[in-house]
N, C-alpha and C positions, 0 to 999 in steps of 0.2 A: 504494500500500500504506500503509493504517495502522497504527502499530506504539503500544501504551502501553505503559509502567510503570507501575505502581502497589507503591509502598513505605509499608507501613504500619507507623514507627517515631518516638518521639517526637525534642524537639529534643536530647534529652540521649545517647538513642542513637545520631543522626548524627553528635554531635560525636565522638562515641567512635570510632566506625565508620570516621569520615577521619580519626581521629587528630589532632584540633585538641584546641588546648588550655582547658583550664575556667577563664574568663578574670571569670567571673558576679563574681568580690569586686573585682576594676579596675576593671569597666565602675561599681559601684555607687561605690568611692569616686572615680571621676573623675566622676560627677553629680553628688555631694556639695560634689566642688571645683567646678564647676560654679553647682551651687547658689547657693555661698557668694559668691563672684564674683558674680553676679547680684542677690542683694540685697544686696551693697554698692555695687553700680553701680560695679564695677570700668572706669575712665577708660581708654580703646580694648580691650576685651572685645570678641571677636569670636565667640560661638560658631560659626560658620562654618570660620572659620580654624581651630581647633581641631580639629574633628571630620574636614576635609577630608582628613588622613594614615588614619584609618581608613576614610570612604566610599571611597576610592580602592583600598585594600588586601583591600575586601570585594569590589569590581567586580571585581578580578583575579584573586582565586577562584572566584569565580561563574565566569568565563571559563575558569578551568582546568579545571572541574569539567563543564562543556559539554564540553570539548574531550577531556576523558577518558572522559568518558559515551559521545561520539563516534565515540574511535576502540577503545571496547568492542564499541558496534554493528555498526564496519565489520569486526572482525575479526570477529563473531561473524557477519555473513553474505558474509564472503567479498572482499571489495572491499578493496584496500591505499589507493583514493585515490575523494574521494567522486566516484560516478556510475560509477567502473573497474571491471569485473570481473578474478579474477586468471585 
């Protein structure tokens, strides 16, 4: 069986939707520090290091959001455990 979704909603309406918060004036002044650090050739500058607390924190939503999509679908055809019928 093939199942899709299709949600046709911008990125401003998802964030509302799951309740995350409007984070768009952080994210531009931490470029800016960013920026800034970069053409000063700030001495052990990692942007790596930096950004590695948020790619981390994005993967774990992404995973949560699998997981609750998941077990929307199981309750919604019936199965408490995936491949179980009840």
């Amino acid at each position: 069986m093939k199942f899709n979704i299709e949600a046709d909603v911008t990125p401003e309406e998802l964030r509302k939707l799951m309740g995350w918060p409007d984070v768009e004036k952080f994210q531009q002044e931490m470029f800016e520090q960013i920026r800034a650090q970069m053409k000063s050739g700030a001495e052990g500058y990692d942007p790596l290091s930096l950004m590695r607390p948020f790619l981390t924190q994005s993967l774990q939503s992404m995973d949560l959001l699998q997981k609750v999509m998941g077990g929307a679908m199981r309750g919604y055809t019936g199965q408490t455990k995936k491949g179980s019928e009840e």
